[in-house]
KEMARGU-412788 format. One record per atom (N, C-alpha, C): residue number from 0; residue in three letters; atom name; x, y, z. Coordinates in nm, 2 decimals, always signed. Layout:
BEGIN
<NUM; 'ALA'; 'CA'; <X; Y; Z>>
...
***
This chain:
BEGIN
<0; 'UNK'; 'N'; <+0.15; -0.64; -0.34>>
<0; 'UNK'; 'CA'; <+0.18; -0.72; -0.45>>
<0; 'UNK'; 'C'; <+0.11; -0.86; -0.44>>
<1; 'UNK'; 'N'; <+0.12; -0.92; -0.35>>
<1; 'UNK'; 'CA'; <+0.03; -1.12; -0.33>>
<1; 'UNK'; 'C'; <+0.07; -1.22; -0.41>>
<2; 'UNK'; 'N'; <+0.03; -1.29; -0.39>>
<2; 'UNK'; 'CA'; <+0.08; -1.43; -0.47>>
<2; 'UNK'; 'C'; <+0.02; -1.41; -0.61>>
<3; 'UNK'; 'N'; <+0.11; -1.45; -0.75>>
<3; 'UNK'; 'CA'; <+0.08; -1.43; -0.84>>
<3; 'UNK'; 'C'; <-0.05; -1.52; -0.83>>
<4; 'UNK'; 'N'; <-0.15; -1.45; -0.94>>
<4; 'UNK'; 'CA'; <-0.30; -1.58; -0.96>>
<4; 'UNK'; 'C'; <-0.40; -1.57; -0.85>>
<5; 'UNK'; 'N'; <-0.35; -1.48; -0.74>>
<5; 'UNK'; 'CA'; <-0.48; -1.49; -0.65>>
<5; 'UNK'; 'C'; <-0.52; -1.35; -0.60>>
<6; 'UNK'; 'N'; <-0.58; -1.28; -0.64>>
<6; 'UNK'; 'CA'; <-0.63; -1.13; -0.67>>
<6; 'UNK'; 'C'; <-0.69; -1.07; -0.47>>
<7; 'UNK'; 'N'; <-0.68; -0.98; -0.47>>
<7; 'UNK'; 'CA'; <-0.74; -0.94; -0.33>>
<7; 'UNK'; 'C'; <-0.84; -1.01; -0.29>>
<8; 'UNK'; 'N'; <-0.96; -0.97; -0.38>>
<8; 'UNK'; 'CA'; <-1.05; -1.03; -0.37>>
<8; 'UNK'; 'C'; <-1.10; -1.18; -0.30>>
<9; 'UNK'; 'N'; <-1.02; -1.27; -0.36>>
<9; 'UNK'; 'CA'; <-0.99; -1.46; -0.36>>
<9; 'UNK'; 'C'; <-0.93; -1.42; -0.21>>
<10; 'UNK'; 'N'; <-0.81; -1.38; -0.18>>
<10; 'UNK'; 'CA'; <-0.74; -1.38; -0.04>>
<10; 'UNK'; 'C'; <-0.87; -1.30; +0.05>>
<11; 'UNK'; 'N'; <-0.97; -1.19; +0.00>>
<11; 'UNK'; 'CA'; <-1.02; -1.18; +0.15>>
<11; 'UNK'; 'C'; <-1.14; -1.28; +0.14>>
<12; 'UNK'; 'N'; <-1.18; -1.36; +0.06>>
<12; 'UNK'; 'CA'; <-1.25; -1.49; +0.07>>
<12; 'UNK'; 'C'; <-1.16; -1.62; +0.10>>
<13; 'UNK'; 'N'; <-1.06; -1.60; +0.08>>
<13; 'UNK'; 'CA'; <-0.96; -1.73; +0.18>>
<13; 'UNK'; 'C'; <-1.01; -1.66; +0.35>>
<14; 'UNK'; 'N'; <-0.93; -1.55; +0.37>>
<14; 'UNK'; 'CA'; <-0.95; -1.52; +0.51>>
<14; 'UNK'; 'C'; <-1.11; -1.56; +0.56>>
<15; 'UNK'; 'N'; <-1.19; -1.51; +0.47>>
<15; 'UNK'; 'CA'; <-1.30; -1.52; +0.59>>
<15; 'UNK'; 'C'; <-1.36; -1.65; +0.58>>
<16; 'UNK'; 'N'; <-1.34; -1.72; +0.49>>
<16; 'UNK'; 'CA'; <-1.38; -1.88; +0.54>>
<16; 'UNK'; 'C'; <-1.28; -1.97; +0.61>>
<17; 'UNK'; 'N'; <-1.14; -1.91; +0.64>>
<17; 'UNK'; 'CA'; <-1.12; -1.96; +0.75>>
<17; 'UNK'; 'C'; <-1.13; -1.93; +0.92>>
<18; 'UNK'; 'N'; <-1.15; -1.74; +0.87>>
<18; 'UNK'; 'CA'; <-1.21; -1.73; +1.04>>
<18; 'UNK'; 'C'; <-1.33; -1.84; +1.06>>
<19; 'UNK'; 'N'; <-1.42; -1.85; +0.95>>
<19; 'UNK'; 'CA'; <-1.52; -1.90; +0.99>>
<19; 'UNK'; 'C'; <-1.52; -2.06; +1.03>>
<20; 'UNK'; 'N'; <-1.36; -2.09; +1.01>>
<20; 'UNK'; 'CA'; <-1.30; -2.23; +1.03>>
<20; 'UNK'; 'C'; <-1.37; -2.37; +0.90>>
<21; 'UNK'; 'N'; <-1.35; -2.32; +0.81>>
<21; 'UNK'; 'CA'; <-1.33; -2.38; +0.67>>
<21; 'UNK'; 'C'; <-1.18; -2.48; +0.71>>
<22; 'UNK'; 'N'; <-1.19; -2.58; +0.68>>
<22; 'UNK'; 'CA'; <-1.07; -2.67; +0.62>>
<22; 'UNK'; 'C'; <-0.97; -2.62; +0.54>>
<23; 'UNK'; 'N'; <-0.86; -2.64; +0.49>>
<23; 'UNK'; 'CA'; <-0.78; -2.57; +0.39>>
<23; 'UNK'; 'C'; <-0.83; -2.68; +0.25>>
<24; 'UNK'; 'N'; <-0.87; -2.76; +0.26>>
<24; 'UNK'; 'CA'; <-0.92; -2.86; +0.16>>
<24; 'UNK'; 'C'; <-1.07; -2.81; +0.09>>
<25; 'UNK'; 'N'; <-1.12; -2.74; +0.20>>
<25; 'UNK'; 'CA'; <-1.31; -2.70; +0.21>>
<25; 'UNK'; 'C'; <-1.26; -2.59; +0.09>>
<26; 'UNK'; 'N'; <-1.13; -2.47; +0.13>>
<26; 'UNK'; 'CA'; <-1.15; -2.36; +0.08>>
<26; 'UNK'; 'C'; <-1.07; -2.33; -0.02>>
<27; 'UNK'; 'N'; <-0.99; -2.47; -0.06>>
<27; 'UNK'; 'CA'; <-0.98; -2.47; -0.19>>
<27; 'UNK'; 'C'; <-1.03; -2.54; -0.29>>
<28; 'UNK'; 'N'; <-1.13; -2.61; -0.31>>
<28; 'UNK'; 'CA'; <-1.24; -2.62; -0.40>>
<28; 'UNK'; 'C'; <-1.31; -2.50; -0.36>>
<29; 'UNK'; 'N'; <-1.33; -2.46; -0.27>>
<29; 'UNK'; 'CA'; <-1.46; -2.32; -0.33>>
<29; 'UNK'; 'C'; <-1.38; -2.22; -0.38>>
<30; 'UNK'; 'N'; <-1.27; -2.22; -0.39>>
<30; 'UNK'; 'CA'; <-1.15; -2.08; -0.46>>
<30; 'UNK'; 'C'; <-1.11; -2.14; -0.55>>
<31; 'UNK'; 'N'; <-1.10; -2.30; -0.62>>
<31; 'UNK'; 'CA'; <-1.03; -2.32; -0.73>>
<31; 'UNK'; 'C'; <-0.90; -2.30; -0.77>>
<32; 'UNK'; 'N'; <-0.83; -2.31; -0.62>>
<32; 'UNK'; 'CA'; <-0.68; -2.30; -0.58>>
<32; 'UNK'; 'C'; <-0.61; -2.42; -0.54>>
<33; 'UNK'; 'N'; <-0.55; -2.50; -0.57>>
<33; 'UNK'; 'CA'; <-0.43; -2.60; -0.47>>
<33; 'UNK'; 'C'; <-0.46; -2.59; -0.37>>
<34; 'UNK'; 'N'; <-0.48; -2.69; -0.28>>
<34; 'UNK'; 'CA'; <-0.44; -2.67; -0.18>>
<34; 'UNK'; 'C'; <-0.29; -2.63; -0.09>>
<35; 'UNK'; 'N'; <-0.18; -2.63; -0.18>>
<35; 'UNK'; 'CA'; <-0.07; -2.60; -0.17>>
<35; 'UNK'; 'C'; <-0.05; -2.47; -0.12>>
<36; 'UNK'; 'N'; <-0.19; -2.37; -0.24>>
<36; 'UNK'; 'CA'; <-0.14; -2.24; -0.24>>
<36; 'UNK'; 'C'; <-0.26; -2.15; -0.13>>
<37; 'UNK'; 'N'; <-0.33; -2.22; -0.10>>
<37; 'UNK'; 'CA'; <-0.45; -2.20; +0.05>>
<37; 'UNK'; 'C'; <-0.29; -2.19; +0.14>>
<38; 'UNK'; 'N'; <-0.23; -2.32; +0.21>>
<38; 'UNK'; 'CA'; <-0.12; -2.34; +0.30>>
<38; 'UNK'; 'C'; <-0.02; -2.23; +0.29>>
<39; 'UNK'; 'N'; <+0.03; -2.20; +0.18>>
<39; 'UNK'; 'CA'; <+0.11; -2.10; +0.15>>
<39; 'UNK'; 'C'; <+0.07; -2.01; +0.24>>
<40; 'UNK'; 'N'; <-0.03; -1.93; +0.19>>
<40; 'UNK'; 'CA'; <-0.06; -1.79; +0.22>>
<40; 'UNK'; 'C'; <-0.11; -1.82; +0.33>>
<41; 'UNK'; 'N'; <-0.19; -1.92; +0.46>>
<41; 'UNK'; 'CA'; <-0.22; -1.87; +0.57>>
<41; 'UNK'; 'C'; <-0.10; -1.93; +0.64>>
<42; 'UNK'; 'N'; <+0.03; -2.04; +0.64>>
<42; 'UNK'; 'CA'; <+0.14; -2.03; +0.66>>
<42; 'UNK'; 'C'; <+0.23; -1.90; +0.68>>
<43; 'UNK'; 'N'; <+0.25; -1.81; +0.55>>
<43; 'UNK'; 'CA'; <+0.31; -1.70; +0.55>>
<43; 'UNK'; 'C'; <+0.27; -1.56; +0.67>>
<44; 'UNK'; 'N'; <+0.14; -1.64; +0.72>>
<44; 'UNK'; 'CA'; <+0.08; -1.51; +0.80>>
<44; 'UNK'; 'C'; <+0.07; -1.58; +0.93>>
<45; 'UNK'; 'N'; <+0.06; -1.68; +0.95>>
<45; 'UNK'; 'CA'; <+0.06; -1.76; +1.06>>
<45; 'UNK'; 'C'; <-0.09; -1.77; +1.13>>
<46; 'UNK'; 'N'; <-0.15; -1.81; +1.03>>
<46; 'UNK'; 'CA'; <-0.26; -1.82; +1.04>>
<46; 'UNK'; 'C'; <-0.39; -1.70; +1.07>>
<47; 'UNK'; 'N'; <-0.28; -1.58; +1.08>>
<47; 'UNK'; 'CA'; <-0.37; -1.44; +1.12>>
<47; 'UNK'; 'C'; <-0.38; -1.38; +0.98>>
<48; 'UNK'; 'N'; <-0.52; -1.33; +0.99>>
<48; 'UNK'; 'CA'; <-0.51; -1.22; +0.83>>
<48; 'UNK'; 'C'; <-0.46; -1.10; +0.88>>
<49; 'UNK'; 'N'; <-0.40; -1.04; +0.74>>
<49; 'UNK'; 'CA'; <-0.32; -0.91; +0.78>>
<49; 'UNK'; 'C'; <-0.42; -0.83; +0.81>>
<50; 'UNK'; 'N'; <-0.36; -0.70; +0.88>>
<50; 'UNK'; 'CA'; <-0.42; -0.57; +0.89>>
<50; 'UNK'; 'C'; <-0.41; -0.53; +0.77>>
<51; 'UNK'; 'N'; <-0.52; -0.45; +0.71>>
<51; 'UNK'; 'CA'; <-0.48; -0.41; +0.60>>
<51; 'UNK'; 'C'; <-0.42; -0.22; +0.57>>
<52; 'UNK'; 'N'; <-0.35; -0.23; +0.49>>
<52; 'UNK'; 'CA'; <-0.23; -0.20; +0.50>>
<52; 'UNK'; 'C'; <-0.32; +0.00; +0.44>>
<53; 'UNK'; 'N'; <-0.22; +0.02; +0.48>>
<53; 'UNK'; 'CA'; <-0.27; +0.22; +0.48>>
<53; 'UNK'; 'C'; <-0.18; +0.29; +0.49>>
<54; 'UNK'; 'N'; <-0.13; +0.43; +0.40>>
<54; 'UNK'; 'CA'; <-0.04; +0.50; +0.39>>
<54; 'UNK'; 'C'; <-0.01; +0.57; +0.53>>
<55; 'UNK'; 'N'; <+0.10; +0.60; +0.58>>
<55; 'UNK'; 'CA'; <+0.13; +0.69; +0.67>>
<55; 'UNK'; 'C'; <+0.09; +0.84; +0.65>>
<56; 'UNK'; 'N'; <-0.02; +0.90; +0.73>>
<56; 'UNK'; 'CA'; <-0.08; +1.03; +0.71>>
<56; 'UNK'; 'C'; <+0.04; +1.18; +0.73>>
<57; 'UNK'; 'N'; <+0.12; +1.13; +0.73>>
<57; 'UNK'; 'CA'; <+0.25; +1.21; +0.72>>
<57; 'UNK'; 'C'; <+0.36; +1.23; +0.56>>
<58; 'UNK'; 'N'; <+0.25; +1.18; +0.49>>
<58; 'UNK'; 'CA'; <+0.30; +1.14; +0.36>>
<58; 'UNK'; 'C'; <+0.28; +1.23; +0.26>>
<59; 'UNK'; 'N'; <+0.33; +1.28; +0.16>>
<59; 'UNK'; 'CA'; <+0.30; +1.35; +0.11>>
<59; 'UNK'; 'C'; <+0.20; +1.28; +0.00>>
<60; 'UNK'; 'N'; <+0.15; +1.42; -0.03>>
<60; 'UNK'; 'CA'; <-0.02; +1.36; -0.12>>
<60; 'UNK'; 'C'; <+0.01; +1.41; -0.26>>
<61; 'UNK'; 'N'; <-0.04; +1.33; -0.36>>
<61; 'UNK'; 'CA'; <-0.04; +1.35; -0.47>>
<61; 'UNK'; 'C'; <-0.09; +1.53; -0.51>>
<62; 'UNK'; 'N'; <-0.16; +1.57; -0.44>>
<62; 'UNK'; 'CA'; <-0.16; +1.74; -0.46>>
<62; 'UNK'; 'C'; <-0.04; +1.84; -0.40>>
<63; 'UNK'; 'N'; <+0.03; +1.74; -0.32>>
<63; 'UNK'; 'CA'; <+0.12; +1.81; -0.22>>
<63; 'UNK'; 'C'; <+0.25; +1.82; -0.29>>
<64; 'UNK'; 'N'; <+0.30; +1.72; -0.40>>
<64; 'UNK'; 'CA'; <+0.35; +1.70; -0.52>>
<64; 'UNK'; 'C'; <+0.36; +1.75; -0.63>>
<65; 'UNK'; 'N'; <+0.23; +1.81; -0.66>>
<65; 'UNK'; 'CA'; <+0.22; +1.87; -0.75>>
<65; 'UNK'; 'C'; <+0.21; +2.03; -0.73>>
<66; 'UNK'; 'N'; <+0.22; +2.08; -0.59>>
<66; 'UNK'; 'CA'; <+0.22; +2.21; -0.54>>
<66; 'UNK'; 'C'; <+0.39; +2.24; -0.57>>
<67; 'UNK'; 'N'; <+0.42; +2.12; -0.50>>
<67; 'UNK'; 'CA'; <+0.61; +2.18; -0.50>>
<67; 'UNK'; 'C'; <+0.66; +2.13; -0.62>>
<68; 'UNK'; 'N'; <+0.61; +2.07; -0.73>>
<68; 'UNK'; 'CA'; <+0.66; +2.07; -0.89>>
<68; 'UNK'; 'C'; <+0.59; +2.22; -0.96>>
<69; 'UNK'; 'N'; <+0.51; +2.26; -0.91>>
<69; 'UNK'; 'CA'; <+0.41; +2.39; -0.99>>
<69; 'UNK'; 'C'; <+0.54; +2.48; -0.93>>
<70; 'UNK'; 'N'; <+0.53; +2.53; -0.77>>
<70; 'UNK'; 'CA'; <+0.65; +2.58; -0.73>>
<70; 'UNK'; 'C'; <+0.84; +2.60; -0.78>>
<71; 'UNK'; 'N'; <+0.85; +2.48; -0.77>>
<71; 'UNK'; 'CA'; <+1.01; +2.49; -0.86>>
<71; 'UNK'; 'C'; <+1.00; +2.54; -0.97>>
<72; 'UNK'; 'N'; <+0.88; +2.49; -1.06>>
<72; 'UNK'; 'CA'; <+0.89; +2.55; -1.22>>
<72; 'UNK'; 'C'; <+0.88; +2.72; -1.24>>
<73; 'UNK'; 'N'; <+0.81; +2.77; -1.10>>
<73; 'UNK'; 'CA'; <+0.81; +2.93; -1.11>>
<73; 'UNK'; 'C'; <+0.95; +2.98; -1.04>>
<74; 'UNK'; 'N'; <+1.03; +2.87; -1.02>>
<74; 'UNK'; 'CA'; <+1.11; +2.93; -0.92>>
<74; 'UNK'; 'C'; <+1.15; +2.96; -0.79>>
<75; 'UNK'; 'N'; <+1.02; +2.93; -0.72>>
<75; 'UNK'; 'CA'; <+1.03; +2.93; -0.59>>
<75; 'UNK'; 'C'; <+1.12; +2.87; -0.48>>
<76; 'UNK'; 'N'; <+1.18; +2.92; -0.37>>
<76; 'UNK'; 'CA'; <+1.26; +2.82; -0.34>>
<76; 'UNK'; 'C'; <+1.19; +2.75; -0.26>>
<77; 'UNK'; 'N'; <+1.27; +2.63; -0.17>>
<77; 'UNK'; 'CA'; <+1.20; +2.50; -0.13>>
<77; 'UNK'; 'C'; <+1.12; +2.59; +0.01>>
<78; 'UNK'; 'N'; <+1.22; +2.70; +0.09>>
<78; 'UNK'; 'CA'; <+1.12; +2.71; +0.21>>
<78; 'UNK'; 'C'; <+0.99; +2.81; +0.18>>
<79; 'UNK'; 'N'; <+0.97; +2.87; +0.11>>
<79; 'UNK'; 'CA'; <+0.86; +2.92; +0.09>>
<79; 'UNK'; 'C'; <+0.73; +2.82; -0.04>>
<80; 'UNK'; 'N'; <+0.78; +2.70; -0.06>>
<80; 'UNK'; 'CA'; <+0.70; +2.60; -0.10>>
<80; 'UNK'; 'C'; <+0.63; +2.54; +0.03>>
<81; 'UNK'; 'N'; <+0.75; +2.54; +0.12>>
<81; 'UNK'; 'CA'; <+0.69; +2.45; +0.22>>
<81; 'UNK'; 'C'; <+0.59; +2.51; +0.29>>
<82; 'UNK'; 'N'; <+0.65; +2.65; +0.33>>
<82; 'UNK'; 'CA'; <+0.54; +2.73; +0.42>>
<82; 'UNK'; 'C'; <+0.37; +2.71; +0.37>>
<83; 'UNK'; 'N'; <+0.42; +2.72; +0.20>>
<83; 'UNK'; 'CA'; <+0.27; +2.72; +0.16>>
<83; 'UNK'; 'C'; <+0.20; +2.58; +0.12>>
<84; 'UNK'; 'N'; <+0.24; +2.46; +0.17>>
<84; 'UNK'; 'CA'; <+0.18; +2.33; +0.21>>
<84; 'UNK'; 'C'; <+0.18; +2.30; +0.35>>
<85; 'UNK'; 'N'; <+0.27; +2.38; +0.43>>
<85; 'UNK'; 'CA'; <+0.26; +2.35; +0.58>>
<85; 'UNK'; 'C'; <+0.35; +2.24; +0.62>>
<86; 'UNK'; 'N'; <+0.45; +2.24; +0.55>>
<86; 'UNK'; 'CA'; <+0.55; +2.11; +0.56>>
<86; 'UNK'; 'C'; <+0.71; +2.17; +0.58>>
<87; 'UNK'; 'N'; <+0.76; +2.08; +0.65>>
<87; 'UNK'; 'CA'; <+0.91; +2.13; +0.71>>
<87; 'UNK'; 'C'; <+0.97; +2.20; +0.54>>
<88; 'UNK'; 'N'; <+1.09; +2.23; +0.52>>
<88; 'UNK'; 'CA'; <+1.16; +2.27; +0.42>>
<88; 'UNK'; 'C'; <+1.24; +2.13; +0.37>>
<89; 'UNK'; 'N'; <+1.28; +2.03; +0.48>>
<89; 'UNK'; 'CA'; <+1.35; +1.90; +0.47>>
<89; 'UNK'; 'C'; <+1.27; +1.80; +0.39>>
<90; 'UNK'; 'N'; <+1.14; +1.82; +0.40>>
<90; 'UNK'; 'CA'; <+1.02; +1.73; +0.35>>
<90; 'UNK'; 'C'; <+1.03; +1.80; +0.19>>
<91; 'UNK'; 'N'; <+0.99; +1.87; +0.15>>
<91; 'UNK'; 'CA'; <+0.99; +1.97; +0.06>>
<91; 'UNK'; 'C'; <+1.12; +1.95; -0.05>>
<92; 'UNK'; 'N'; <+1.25; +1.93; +0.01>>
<92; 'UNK'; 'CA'; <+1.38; +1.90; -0.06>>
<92; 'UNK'; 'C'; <+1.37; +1.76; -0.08>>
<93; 'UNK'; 'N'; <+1.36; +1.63; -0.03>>
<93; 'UNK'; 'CA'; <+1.35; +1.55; -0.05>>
<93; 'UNK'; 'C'; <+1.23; +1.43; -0.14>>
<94; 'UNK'; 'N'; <+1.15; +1.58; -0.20>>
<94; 'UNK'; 'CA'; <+1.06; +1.53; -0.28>>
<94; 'UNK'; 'C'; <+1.07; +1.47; -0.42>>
<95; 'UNK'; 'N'; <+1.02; +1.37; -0.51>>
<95; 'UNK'; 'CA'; <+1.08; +1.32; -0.60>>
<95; 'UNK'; 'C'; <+1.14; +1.48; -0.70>>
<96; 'UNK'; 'N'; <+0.99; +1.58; -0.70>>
<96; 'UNK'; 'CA'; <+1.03; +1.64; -0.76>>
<96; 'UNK'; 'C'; <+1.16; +1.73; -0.80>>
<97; 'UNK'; 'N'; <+1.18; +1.74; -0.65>>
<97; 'UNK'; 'CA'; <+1.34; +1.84; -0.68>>
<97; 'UNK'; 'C'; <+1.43; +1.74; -0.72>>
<98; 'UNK'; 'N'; <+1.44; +1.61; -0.73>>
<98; 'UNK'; 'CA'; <+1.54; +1.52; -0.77>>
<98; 'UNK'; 'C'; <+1.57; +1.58; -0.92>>
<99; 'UNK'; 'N'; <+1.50; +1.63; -0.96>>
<99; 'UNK'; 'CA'; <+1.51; +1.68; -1.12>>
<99; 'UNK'; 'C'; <+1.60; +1.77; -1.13>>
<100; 'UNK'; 'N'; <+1.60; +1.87; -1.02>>
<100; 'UNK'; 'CA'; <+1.68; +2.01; -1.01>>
<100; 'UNK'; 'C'; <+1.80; +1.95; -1.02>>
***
């Protein structure tokens, strides 16, 4: 989500002109931000830029979703969905989709 008004973009050009040890004063005139709201956000991180952030590969995938909604609509029950995505039957029941059932 980020601070309203400052797009990804602007924050990874905050980060890298401060690794490159920019002022908080330097890098807001070249971002056309407050200085208030430079302080903000490398305050909130403690001066470190985040890692940037990535889904857990244990996750179900937008096709993986759409296998076990195609499945319920024929019928099928959850453990032979699962078999045929390779996923527990627990994973499978707790997907948005069967919330509908």
């Amino acid at each position: 989500m980020g601070r309203p008004g400052m797009s990804d973009a602007v924050k990874e050009d905050l980060w890298r002109r401060w690794r490159a040890g920019d002022s908080i004063s330097v890098i807001s005139r070249a971002l056309g931000k407050p200085p208030g709201s430079i302080f903000t956000v490398l305050k909130h991180h403690g001066g470190i830029a985040p890692a940037a952030r990535a889904r857990r590969a244990d996750r179900l995938s937008a096709a993986d979703r759409e296998l076990i909604s195609r499945g319920l609509e024929a019928g099928a029950s959850l453990r032979s969905i699962a078999v045929s995505i390779g996923r527990p039957a627990s994973t499978v029941g707790r997907s948005p989709a069967t919330a509908a059932e």
